[in-house]
mmJSON file of the N, C-alpha and C atoms, coordinates in Angstrom:
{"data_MODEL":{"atom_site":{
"group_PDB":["ATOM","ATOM","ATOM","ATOM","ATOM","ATOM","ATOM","ATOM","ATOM","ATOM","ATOM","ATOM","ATOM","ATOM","ATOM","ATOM","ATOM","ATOM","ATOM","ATOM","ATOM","ATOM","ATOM","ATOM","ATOM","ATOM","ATOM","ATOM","ATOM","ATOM","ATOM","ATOM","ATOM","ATOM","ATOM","ATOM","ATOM","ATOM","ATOM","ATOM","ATOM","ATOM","ATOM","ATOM","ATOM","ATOM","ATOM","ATOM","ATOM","ATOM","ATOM","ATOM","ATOM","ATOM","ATOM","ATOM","ATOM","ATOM","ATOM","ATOM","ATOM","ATOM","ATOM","ATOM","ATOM","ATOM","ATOM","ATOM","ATOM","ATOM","ATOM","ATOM","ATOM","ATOM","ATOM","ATOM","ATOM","ATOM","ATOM","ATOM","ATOM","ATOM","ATOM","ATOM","ATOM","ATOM","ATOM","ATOM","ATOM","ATOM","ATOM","ATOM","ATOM","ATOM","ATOM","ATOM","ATOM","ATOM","ATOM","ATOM","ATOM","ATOM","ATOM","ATOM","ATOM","ATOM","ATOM","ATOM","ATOM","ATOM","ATOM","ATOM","ATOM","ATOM","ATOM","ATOM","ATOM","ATOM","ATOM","ATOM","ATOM","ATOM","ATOM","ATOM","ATOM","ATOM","ATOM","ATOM","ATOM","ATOM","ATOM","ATOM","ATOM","ATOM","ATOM","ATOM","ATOM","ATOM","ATOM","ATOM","ATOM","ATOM","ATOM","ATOM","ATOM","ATOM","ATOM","ATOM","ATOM","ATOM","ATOM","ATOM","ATOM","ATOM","ATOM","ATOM","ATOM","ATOM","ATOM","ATOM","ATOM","ATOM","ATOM","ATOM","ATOM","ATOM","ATOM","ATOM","ATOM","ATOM","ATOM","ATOM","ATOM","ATOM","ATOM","ATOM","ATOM","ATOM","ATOM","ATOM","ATOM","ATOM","ATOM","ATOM","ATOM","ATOM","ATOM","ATOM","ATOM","ATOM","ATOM","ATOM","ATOM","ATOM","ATOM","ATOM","ATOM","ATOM","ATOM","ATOM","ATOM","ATOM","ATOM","ATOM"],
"id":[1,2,3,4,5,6,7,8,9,10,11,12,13,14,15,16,17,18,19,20,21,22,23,24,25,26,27,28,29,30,31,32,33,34,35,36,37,38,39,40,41,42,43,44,45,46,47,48,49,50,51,52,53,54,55,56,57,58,59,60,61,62,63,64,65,66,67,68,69,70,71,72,73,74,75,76,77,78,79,80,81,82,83,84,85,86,87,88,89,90,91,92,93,94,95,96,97,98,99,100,101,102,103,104,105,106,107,108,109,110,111,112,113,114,115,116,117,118,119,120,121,122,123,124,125,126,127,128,129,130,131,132,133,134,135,136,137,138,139,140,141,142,143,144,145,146,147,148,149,150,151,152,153,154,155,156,157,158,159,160,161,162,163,164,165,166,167,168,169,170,171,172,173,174,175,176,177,178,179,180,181,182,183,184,185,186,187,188,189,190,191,192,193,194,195,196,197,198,199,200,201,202,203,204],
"type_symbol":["N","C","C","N","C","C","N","C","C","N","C","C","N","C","C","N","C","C","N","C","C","N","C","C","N","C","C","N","C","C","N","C","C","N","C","C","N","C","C","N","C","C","N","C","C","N","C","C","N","C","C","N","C","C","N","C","C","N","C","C","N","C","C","N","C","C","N","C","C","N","C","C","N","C","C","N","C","C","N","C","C","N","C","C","N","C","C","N","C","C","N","C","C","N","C","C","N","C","C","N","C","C","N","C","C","N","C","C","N","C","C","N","C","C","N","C","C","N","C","C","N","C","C","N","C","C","N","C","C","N","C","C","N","C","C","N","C","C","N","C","C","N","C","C","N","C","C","N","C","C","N","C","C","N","C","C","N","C","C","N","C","C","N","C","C","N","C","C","N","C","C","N","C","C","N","C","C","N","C","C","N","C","C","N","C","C","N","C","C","N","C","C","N","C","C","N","C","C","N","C","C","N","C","C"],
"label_atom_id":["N","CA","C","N","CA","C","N","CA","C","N","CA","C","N","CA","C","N","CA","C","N","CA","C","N","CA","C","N","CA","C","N","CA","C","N","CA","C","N","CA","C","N","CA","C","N","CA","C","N","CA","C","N","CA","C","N","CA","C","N","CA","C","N","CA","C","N","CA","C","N","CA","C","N","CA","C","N","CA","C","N","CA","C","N","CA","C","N","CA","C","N","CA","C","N","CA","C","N","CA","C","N","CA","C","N","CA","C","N","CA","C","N","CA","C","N","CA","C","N","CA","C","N","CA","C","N","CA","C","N","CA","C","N","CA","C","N","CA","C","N","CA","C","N","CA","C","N","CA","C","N","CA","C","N","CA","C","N","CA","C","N","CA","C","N","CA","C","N","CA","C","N","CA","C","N","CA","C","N","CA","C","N","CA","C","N","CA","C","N","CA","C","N","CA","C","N","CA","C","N","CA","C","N","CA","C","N","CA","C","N","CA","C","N","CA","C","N","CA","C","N","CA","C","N","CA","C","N","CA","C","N","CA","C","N","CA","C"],
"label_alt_id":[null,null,null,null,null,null,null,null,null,null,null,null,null,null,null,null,null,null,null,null,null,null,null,null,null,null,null,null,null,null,null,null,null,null,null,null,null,null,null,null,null,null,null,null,null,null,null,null,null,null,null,null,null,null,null,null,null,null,null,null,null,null,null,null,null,null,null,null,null,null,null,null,null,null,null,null,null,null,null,null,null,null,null,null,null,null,null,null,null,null,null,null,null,null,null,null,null,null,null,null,null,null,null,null,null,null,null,null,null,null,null,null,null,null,null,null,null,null,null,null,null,null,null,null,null,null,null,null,null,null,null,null,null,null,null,null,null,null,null,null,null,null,null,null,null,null,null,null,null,null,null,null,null,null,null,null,null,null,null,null,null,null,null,null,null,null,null,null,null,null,null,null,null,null,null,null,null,null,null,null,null,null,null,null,null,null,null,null,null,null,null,null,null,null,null,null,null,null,null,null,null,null,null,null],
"label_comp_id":["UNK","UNK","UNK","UNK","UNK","UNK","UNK","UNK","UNK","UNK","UNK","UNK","UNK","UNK","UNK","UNK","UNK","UNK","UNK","UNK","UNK","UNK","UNK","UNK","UNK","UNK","UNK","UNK","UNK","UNK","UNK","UNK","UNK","UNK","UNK","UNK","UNK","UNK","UNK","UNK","UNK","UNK","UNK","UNK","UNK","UNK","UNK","UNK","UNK","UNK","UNK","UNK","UNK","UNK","UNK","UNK","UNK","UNK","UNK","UNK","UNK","UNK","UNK","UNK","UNK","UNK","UNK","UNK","UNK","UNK","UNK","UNK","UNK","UNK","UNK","UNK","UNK","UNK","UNK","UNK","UNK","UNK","UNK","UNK","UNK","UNK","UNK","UNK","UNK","UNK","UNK","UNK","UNK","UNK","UNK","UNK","UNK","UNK","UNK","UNK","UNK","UNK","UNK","UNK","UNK","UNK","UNK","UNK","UNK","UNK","UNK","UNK","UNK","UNK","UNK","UNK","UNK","UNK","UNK","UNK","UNK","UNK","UNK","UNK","UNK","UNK","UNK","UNK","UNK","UNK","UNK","UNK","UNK","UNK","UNK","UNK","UNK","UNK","UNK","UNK","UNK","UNK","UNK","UNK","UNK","UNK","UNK","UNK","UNK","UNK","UNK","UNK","UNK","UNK","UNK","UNK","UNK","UNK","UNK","UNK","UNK","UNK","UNK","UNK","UNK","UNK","UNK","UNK","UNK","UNK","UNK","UNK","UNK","UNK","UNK","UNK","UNK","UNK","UNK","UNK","UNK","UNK","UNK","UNK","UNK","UNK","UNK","UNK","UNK","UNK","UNK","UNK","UNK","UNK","UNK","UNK","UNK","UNK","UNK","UNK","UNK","UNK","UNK","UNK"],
"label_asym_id":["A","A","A","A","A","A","A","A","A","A","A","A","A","A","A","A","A","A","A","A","A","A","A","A","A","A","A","A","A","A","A","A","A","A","A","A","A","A","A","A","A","A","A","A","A","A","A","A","A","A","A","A","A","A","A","A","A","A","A","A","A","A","A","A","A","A","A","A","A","A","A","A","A","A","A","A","A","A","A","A","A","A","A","A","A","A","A","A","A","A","A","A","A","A","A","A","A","A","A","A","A","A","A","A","A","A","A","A","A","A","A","A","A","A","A","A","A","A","A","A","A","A","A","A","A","A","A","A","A","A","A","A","A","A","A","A","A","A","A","A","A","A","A","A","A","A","A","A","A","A","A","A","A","A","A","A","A","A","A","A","A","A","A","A","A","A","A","A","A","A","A","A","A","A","A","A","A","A","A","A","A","A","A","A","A","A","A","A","A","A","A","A","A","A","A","A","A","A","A","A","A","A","A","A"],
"label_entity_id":["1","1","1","1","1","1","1","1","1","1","1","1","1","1","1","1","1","1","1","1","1","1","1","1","1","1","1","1","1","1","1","1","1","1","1","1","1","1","1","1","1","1","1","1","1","1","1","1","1","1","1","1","1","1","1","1","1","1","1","1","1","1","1","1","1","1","1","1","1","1","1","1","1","1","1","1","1","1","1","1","1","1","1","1","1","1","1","1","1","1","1","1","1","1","1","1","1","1","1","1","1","1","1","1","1","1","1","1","1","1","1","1","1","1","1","1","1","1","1","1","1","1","1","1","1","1","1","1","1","1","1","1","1","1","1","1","1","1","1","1","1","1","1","1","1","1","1","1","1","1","1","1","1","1","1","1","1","1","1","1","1","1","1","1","1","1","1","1","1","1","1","1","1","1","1","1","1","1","1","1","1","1","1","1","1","1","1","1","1","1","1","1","1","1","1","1","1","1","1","1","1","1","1","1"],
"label_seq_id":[1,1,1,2,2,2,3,3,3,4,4,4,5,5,5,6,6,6,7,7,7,8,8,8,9,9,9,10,10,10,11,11,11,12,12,12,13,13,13,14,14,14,15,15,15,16,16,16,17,17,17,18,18,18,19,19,19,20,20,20,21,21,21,22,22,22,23,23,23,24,24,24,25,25,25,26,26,26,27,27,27,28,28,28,29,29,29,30,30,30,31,31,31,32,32,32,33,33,33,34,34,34,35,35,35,36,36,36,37,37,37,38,38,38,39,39,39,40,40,40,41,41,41,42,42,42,43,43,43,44,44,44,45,45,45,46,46,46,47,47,47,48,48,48,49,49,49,50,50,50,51,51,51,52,52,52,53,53,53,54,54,54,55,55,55,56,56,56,57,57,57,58,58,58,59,59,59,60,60,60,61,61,61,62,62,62,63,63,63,64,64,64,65,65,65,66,66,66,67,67,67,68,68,68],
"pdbx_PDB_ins_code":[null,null,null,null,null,null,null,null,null,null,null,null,null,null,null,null,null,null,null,null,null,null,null,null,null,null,null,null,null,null,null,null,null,null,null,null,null,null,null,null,null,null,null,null,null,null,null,null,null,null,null,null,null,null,null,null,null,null,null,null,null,null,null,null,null,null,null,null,null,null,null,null,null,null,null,null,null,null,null,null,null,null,null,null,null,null,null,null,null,null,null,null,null,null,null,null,null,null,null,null,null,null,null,null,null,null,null,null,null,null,null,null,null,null,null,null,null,null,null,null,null,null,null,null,null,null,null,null,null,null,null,null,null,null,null,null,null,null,null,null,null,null,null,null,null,null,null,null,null,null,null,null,null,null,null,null,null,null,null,null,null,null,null,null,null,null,null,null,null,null,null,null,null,null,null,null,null,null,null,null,null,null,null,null,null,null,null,null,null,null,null,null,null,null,null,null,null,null,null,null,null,null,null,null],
"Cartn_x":[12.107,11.124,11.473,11.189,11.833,10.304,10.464,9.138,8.871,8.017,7.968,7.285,7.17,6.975,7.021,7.451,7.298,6.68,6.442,5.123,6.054,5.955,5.808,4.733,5.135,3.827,2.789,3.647,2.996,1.697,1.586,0.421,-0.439,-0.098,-1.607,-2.145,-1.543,-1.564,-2.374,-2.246,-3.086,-4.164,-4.887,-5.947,-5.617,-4.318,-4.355,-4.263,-4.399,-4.828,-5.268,-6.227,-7.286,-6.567,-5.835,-5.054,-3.842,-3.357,-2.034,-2.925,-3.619,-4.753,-4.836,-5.731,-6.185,-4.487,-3.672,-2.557,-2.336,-2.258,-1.879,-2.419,-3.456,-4.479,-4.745,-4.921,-4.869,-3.82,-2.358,-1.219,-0.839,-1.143,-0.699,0.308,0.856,2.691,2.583,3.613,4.212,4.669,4.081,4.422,5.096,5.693,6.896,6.545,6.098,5.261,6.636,7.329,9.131,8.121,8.765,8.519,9.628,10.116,11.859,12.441,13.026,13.308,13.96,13.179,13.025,12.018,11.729,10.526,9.644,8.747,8.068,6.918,6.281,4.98,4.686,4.654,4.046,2.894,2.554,0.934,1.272,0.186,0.09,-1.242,-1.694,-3.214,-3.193,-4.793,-5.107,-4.976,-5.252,-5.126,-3.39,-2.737,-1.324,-1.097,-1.241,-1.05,-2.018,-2.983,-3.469,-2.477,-2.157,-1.183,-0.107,0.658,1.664,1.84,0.344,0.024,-0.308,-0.689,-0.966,0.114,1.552,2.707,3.885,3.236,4.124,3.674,2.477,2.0,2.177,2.243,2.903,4.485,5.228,6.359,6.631,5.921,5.698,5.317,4.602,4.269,5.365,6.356,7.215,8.213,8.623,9.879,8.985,7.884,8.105,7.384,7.571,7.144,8.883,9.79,10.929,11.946,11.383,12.058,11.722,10.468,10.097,10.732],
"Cartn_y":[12.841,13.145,12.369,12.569,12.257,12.1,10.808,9.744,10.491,10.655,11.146,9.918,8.701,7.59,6.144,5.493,3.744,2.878,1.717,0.914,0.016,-1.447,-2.857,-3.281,-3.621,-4.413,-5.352,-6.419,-6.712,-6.613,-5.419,-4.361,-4.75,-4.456,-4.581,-5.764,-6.715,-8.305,-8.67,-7.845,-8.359,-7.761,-7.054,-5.644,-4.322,-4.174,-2.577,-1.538,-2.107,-0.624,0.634,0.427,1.478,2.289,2.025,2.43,2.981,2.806,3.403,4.573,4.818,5.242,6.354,6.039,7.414,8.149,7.515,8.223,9.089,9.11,9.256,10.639,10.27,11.321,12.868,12.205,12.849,13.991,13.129,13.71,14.371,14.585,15.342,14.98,13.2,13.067,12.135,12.008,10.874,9.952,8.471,7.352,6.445,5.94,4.494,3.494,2.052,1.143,0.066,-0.685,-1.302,-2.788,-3.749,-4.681,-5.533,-6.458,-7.021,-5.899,-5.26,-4.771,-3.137,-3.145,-2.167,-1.329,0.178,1.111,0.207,0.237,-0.602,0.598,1.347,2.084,3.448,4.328,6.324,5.482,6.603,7.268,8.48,8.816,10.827,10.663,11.918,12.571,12.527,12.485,12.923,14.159,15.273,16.43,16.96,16.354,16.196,15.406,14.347,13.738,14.563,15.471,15.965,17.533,18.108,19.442,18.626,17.388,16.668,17.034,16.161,16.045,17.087,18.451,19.318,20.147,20.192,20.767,20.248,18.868,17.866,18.191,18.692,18.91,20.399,21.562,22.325,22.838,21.551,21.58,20.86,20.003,19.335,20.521,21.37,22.402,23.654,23.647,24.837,23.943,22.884,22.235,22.401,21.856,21.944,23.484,24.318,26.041,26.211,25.745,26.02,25.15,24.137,23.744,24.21,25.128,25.773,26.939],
"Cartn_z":[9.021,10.052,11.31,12.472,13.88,14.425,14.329,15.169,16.284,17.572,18.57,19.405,18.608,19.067,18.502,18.974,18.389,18.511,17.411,17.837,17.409,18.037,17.462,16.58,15.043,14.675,15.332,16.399,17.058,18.215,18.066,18.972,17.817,17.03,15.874,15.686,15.645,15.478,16.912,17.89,19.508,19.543,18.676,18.546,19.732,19.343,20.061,19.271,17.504,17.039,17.488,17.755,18.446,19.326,20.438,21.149,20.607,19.496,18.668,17.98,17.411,17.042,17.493,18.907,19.514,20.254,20.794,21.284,19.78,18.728,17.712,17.073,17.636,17.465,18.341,19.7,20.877,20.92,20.652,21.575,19.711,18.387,17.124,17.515,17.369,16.66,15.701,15.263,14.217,14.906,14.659,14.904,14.03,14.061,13.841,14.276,12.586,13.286,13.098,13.576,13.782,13.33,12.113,12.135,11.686,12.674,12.511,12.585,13.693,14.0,12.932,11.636,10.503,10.918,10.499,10.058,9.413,9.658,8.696,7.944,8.899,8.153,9.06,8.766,9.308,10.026,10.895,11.306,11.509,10.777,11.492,11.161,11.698,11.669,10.421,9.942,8.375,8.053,8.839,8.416,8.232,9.284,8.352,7.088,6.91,5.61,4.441,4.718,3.443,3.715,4.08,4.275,3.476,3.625,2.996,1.272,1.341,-0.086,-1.102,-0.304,-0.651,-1.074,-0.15,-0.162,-1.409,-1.532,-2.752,-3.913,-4.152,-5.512,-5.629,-4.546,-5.118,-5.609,-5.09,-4.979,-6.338,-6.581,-8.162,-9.208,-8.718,-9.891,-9.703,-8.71,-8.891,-9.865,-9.359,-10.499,-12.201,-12.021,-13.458,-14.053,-13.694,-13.787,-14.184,-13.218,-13.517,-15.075,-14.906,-15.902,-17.497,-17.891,-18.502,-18.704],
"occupancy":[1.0,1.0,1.0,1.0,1.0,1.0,1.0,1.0,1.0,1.0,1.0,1.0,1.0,1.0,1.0,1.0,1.0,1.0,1.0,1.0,1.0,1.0,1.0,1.0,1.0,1.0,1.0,1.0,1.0,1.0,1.0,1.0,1.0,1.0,1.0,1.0,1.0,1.0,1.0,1.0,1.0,1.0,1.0,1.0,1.0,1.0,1.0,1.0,1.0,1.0,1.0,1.0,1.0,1.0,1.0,1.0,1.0,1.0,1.0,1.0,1.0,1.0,1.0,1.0,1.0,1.0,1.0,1.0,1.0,1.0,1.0,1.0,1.0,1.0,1.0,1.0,1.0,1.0,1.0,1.0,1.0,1.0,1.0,1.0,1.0,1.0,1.0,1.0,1.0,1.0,1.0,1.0,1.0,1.0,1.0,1.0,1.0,1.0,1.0,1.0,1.0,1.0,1.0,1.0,1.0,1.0,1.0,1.0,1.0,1.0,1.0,1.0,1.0,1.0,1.0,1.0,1.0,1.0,1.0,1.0,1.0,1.0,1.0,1.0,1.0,1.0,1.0,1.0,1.0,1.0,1.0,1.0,1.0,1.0,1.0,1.0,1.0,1.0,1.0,1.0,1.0,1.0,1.0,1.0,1.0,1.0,1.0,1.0,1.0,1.0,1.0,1.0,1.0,1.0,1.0,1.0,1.0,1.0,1.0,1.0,1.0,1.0,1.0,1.0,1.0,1.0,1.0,1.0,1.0,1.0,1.0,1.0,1.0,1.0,1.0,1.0,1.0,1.0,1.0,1.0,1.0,1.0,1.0,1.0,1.0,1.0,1.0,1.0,1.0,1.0,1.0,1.0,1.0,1.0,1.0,1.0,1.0,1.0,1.0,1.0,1.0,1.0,1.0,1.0],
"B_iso_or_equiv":[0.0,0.0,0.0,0.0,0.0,0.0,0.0,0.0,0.0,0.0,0.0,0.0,0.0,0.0,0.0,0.0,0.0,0.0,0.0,0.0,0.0,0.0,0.0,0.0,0.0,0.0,0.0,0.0,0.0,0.0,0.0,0.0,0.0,0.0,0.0,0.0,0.0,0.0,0.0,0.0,0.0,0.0,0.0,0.0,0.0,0.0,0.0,0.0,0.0,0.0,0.0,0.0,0.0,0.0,0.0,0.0,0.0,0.0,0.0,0.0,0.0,0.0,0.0,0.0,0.0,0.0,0.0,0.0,0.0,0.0,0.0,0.0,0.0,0.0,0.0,0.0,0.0,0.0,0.0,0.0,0.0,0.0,0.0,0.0,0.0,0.0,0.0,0.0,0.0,0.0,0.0,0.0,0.0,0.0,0.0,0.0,0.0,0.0,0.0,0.0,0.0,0.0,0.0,0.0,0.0,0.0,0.0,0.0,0.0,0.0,0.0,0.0,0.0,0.0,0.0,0.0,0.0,0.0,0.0,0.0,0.0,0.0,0.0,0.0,0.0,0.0,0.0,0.0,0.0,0.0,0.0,0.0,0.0,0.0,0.0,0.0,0.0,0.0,0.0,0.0,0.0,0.0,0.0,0.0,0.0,0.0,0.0,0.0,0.0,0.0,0.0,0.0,0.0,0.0,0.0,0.0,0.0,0.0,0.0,0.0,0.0,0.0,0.0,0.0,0.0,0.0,0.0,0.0,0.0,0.0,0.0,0.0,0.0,0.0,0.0,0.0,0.0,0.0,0.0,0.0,0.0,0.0,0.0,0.0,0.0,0.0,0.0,0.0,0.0,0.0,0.0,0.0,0.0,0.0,0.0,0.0,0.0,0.0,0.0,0.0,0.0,0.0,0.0,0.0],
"pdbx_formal_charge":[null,null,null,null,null,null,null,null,null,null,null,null,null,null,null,null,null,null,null,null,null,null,null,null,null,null,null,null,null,null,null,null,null,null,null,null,null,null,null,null,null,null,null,null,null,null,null,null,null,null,null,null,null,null,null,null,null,null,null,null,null,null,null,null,null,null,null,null,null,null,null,null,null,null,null,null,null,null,null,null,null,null,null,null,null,null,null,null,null,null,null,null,null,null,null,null,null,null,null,null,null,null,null,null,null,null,null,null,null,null,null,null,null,null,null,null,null,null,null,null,null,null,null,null,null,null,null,null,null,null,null,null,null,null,null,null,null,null,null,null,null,null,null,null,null,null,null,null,null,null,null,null,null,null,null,null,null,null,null,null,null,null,null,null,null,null,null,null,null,null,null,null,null,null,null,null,null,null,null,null,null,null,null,null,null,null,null,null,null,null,null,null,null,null,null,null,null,null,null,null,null,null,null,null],
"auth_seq_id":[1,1,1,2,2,2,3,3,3,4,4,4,5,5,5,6,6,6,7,7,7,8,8,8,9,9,9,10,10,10,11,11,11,12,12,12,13,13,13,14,14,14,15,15,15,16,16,16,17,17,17,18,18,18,19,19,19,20,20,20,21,21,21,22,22,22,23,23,23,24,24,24,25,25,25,26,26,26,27,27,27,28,28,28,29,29,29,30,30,30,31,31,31,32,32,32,33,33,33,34,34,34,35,35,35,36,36,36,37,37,37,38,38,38,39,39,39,40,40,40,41,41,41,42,42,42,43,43,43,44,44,44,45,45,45,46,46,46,47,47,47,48,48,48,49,49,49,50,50,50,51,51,51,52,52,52,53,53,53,54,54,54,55,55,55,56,56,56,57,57,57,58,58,58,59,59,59,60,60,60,61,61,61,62,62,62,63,63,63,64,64,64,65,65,65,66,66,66,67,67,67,68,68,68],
"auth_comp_id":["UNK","UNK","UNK","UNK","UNK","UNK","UNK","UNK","UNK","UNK","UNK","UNK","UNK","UNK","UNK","UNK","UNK","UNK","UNK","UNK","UNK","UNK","UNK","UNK","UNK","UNK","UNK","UNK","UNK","UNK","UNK","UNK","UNK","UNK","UNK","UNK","UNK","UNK","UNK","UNK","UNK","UNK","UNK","UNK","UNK","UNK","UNK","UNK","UNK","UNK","UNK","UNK","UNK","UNK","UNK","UNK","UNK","UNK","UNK","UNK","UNK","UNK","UNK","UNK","UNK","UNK","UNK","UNK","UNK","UNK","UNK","UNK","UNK","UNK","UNK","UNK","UNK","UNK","UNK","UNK","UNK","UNK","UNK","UNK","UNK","UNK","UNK","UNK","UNK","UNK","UNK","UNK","UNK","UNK","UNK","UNK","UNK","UNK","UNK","UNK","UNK","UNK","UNK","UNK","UNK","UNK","UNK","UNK","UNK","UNK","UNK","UNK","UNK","UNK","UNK","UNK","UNK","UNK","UNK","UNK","UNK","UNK","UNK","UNK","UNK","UNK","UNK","UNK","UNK","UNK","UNK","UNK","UNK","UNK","UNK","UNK","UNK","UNK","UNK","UNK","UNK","UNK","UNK","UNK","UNK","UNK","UNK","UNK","UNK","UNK","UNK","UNK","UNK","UNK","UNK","UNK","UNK","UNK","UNK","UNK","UNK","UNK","UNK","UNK","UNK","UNK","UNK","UNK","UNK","UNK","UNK","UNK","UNK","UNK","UNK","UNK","UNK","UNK","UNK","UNK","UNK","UNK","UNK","UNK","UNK","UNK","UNK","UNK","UNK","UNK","UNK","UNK","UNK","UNK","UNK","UNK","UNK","UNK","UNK","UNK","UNK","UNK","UNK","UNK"],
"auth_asym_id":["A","A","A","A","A","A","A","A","A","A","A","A","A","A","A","A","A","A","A","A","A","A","A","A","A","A","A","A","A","A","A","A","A","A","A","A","A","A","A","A","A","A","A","A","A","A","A","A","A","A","A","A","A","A","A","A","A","A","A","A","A","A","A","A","A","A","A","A","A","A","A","A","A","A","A","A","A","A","A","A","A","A","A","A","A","A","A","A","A","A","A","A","A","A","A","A","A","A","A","A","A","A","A","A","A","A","A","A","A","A","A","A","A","A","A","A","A","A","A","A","A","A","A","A","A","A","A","A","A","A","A","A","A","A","A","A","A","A","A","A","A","A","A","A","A","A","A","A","A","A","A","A","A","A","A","A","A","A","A","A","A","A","A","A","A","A","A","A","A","A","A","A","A","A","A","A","A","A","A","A","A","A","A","A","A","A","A","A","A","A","A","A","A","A","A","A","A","A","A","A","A","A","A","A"],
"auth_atom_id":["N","CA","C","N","CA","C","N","CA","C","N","CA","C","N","CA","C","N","CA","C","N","CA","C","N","CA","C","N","CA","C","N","CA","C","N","CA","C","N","CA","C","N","CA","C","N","CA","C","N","CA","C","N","CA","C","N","CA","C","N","CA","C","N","CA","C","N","CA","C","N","CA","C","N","CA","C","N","CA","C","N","CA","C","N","CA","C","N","CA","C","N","CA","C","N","CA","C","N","CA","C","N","CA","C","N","CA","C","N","CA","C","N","CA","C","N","CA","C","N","CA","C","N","CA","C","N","CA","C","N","CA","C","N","CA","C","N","CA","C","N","CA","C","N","CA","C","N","CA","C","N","CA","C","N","CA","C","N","CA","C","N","CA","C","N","CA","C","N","CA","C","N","CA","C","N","CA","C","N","CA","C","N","CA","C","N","CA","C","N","CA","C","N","CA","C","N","CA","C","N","CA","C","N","CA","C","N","CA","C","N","CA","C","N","CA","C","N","CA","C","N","CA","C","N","CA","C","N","CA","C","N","CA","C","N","CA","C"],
"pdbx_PDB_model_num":[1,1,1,1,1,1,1,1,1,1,1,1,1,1,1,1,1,1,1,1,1,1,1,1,1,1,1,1,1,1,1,1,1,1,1,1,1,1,1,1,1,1,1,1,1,1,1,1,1,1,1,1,1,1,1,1,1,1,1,1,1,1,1,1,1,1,1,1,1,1,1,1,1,1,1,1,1,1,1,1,1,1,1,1,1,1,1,1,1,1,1,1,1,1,1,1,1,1,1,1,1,1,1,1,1,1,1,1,1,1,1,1,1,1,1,1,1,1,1,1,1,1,1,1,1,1,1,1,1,1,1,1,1,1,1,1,1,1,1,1,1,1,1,1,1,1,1,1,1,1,1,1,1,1,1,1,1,1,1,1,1,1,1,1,1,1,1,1,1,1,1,1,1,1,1,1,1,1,1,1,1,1,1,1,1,1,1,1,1,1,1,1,1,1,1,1,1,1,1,1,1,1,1,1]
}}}
C-alpha cells in the first residue's frame, strides 16, 4: 500500500493527534506513522479498515472452499 502521507511519532507525543486524525479523515488517505526512522503503525478511516477485514475473511473462506 502507498502512504499518501507521513507522520513522525513525535506529533503524537506533542498532542497533535487530533490533527493527524482529522487530515486523515477529511482528505480518505492512508497514513504512515515513521518511528526511528521505520513504519511504525497504518491510519485509515474505519470504514476502510472494516471493507479490509471484510475482504480477508472472504479471501480466508475462498482458500479453504478450495482446499476441499
Amino acid at each position: 500500500m502507498n502512504y499518501q502521507k507521513t507522520y513522525k511519532a513525535q506529533m503524537f507525543n506533542r498532542g497533535q493527534s487530533s490533527k493527524v486524525f482529522k487530515e486523515v479523515c477529511q482528505d480518505s488517505i492512508a497514513a504512515c506513522v515513521i518511528r526511528n526512522s521505520e513504519p511504525y503503525v497504518a491510519i485509515l478511516k474505519h470504514e476502510y479498515f472494516i471493507d479490509l477485514l471484510e475482504k480477508a475473511n472472504k479471501y480466508d473462506e475462498m482458500i479453504k472452499e478450495a482446499k476441499k
